[in-house]
C-alpha positions in Angstrom: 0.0 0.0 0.0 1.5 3.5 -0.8 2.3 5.4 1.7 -0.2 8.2 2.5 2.6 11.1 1.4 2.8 9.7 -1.8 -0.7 10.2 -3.5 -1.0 14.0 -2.3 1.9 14.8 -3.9 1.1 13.1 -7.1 -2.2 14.7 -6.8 -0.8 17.9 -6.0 2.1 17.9 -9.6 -1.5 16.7 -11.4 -3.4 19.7 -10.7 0.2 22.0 -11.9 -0.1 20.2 -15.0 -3.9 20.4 -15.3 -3.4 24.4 -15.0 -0.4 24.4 -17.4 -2.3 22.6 -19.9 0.0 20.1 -19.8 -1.2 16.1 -21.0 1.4 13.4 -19.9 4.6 14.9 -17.4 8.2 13.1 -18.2 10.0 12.8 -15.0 14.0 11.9 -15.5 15.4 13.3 -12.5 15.8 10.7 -9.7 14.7 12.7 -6.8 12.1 13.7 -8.3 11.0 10.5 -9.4 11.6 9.2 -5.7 10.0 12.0 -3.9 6.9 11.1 -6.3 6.9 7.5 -6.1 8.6 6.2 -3.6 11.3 4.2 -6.0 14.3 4.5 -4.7 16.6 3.2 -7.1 19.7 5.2 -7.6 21.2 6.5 -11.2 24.6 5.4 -11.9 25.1 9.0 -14.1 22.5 10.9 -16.2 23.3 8.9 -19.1 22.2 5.5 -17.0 19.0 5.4 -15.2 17.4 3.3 -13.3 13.6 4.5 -14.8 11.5 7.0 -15.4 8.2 8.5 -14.1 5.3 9.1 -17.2 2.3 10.9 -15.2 -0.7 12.2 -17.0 -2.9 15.2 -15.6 -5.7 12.4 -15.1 -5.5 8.2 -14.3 -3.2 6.2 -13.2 0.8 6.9 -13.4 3.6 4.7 -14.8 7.0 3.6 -13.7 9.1 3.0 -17.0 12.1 0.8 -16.4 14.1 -2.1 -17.6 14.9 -5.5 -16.3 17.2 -4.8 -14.1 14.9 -2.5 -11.7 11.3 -4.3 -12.1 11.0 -6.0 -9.5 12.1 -3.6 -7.3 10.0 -0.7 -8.8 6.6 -3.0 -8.5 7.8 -3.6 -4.4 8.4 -0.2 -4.0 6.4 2.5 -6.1 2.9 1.2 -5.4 -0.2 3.1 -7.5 2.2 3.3 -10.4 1.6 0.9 -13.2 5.2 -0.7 -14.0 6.7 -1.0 -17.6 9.5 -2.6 -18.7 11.1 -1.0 -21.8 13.0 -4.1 -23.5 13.6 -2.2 -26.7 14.3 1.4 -24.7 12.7 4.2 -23.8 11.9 6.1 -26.8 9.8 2.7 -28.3 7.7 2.4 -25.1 7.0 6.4 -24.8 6.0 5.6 -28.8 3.6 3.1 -27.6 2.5 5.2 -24.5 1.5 8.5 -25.4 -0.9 7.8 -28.1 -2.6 5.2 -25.5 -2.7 8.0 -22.8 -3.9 10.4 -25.7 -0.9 12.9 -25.4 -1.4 16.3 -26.9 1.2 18.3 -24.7 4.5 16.3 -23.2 6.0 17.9 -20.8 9.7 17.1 -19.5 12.3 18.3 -17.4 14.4 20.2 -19.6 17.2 21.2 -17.1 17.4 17.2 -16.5 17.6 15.6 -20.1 20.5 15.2 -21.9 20.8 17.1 -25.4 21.1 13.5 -27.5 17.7 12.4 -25.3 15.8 15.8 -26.3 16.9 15.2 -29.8 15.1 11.7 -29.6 12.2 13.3 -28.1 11.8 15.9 -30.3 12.0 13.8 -33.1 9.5 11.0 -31.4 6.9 14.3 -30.6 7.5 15.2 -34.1 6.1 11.6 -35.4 3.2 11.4 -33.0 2.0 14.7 -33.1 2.5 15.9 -29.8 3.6 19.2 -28.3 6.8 18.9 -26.7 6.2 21.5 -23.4 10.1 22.1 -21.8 9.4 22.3 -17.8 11.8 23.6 -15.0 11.8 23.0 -11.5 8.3 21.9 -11.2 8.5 18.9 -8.9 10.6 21.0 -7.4 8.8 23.5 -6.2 6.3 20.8 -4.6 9.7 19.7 -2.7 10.9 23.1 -1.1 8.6 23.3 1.7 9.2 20.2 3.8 6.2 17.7 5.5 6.4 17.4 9.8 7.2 13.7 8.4 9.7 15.2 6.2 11.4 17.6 8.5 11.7 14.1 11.6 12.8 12.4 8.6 15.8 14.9 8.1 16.2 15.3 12.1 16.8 12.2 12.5 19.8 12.5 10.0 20.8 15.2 11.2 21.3 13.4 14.4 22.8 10.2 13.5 25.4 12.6 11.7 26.4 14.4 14.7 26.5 10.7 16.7 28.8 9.7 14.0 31.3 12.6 14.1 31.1 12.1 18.0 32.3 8.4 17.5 35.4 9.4 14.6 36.8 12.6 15.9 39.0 11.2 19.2 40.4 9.5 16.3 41.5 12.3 14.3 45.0 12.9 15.8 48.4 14.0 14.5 49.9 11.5 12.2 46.2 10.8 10.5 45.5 12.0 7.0 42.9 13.3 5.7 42.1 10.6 3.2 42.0 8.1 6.0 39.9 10.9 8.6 37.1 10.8 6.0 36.9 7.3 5.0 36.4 6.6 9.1 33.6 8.8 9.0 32.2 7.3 5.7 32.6 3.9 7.1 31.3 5.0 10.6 28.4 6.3 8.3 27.9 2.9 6.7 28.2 1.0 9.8 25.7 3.6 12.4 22.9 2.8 9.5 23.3 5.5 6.9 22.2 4.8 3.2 25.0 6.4 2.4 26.8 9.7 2.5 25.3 12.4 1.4 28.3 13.8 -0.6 32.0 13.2 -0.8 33.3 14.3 2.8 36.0 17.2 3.3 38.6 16.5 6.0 41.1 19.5 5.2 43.8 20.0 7.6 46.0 23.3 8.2 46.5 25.4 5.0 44.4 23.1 3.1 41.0 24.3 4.5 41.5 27.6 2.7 39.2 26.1 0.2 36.4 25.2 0.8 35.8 22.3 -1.2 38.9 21.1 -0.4 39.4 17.2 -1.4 41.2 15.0 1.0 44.7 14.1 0.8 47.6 12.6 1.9 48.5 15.1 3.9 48.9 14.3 7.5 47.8 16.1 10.9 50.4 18.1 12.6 49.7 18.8 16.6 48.6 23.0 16.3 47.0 22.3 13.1 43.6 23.2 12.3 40.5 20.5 11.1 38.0 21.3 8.9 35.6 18.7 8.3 32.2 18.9 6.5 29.9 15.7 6.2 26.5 14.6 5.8 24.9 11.7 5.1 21.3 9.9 3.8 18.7 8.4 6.5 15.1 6.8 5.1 16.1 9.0 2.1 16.7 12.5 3.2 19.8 14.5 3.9 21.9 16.1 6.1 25.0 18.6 5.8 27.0 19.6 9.0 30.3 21.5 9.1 33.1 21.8 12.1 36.2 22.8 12.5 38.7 22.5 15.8 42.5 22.5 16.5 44.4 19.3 16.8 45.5 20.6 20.1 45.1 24.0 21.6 44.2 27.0 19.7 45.8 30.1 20.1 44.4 33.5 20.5 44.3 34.2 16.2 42.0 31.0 15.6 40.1 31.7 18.7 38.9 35.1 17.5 38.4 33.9 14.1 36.4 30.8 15.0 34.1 33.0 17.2 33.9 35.7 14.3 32.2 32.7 12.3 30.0 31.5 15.2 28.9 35.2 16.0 28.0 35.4 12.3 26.2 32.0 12.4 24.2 33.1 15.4 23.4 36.7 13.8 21.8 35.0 10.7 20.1 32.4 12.8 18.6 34.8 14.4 17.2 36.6 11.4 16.0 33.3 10.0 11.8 33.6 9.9 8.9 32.7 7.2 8.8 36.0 5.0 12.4 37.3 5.8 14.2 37.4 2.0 17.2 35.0 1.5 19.4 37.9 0.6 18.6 39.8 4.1 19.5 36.4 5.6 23.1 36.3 4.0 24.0 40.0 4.7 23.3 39.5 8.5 26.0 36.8 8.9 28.2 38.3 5.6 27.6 41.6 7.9 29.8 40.1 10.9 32.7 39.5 9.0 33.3 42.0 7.5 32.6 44.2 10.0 35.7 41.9 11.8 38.1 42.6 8.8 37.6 39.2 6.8 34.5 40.3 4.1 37.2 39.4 1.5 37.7 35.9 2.5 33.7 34.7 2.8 32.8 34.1 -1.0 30.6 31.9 -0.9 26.2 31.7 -0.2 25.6 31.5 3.5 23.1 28.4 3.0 21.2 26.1 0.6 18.3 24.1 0.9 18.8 20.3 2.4 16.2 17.1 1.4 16.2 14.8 -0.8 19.5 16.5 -2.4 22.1 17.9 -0.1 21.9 20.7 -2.4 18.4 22.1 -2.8 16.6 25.4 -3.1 16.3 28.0 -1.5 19.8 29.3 -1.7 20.9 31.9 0.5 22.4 34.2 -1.2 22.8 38.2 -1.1 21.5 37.8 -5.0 18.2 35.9 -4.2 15.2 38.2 -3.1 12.9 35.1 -2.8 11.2 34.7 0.7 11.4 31.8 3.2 8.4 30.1 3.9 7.6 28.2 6.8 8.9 24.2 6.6 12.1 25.2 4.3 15.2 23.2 6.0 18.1 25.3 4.9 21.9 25.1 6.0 23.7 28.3 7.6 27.6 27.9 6.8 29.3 31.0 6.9 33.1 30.8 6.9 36.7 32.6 6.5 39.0 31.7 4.1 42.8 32.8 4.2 45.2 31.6 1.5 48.5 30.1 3.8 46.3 30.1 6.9 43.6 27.7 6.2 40.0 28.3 6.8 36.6 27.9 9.4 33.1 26.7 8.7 30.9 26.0 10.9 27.3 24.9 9.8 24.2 24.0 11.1 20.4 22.9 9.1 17.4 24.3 10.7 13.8 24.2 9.9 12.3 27.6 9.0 9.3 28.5 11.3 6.7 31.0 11.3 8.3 33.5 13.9 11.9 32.1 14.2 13.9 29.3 12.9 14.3 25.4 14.5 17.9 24.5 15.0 18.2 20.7 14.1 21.9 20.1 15.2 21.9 19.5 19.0 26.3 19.1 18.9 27.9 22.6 20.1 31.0 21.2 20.5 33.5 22.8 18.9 31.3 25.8 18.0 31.2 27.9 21.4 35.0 28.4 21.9 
């Protein structure tokens, strides 16, 4: 029996498409197509998937797949009608449409390779159908998050912290970073994750300077600072935390630093509220530091939605006027930057709320210094 989330949201992206005049909806991204069905096979690339969703404005929807997948997607994605596409894609969607009587295909244009549009415009072309490019429109279903949605992401927001709390007394001078973030992956793995939620950063000393660092063979010197920014997926959803500490004790210049970042963490948390603009957001934590001296070494967007994807709307970013609404879960990550120096993030998620924000981490280690 499908779970009772499922059917309101697919009765929710029907009446979009009703409004948009829209027949039959493609759906290629795999988020998406989980968030609406429930499948939760993964996509090796763009260019291998494991299915796609065909929904029409009105009846029943389908789960197109091959035979690899089919038995998984008719376990998993119950009220959609699973097809097996033996001779691809492009000859079942031939079949298809005409059956569902397709006048208007819609599809997720900023999700479809060029060589697939080709196909599909030339398949539209053949059938007589409208091809109707579409952006972000599960997506915009997604941004505000369910109560079941936001425990959902709690609890791996939670089991994230527990598993940083199990790997860092580990993370002591001589350890690199490579081997620092495959304990935490494998910690991850073993505490009951899915998986993580994106390649972990472990960046030690100068290193953390950027801030996508990737981990190396570098090793951890005693004075040095960690930087360390993981997350991983629970039941489907995500979660994104950053920390850094000294491997040892800091002195005064990190101190100050590290509570410039906090300070600017707490600033923006506290401007956090349904209705506030993302950009008004950003400038209250960008405000901070460079009011400290550092505004030159914080290029980056204070936040970005978490769900499904680590990396969702809204983004919070001194360019986006868009408004929080109550039920976003968005990150706050400000951070300093200095070439030869290293750098300090420090990140939280929290829930946006009608008059304030929810702070999901619980951890304040290494964040109050």
């Amino acid at each position: 029996m499908a779970a009772p989330h499922y059917p309101e949201r697919l009765a929710k992206l029907q009446a979009l498409l009703k409004r948009r005049n829209i027949s039959v909806f493609l759906v290629t991204h795999p988020a998406n197509r989980r968030y609406l069905s429930g499948y939760t096979a993964a996509d090796h690339d763009i260019q291998e998937s494991s299915g796609v969703l065909l929904i029409p404005a009105r009846g029943t929807p389908y789960l197109l797949t091959d035979s690899r997948f089919t038995l998984q997607a008719e376990e998993e994605a119950a009220g959609f009608t699973v097809r097996e596409y033996a001779a691809g894609l492009m000859a079942l969607l031939r079949k298809l449409l005409p059956e569902l009587g397709a006048a208007r295909l819609g599809f997720e244009s900023h999700y479809v390779l060029h060589a697939t549009a080709g196909k599909l415009v030339g398949l539209a072309g053949k059938l007589g159908v409208e091809l109707v490019p579409q952006t972000g429109l599960v997506e915009r279903l997604r941004i505000v998050k369910s109560e079941v949605e936001i425990d959902k992401i709690r609890a791996a927001v939670r089991l994230n912290e527990e598993v940083f709390a199990r790997v860092y007394p580990a993370i002591k001078p001589g350890m690199s970073e490579t081997a620092a973030a495959l304990a935490l992956e494998a910690a991850m793995r073993e505490m009951g994750a899915e998986s993580p939620s994106f390649e972990t950063i472990v960046a030690f000393g100068a290193n953390a300077a950027k801030p996508h660092a990737v981990p190396s063979s570098a090793t951890l010197n005693r004075g040095d600072l960690v930087l360390v920014d993981m997350g991983l997926v629970l039941d489907g959803y995500c979660s994104d935390m950053s920390r850094t500490f000294v491997a040892g004790r800091p002195d005064p210049v990190y101190t100050d630093r590290h509570r410039v970042v906090r300070r600017a963490q707490l600033a923006a948390m506290e401007t956090i509220r349904a209705g506030i603009t993302c950009r008004e957001v950003d400038l209250a934590a960008r405000r901070i530091i460079r009011e400290a001296g550092y505004g030159d070494f914080f290029g980056h967007a204070l936040g970005h939605g978490v769900g499904i994807n680590v990396h969702e709307a809204p983004r919070l970013s001194s360019r986006n006027r868009g408004k929080l609404r109550a039920g976003m879960v968005v990150t706050v990550e400000p951070g300093i930057y200095l070439p030869g120096w290293g750098g300090i993030r420090l990140e939280n998620m929290v829930v946006v709320r009608e008059t304030g924000c929810e702070v999901l981490n619980r951890d304040a280690t290494f964040l109050d210094l």
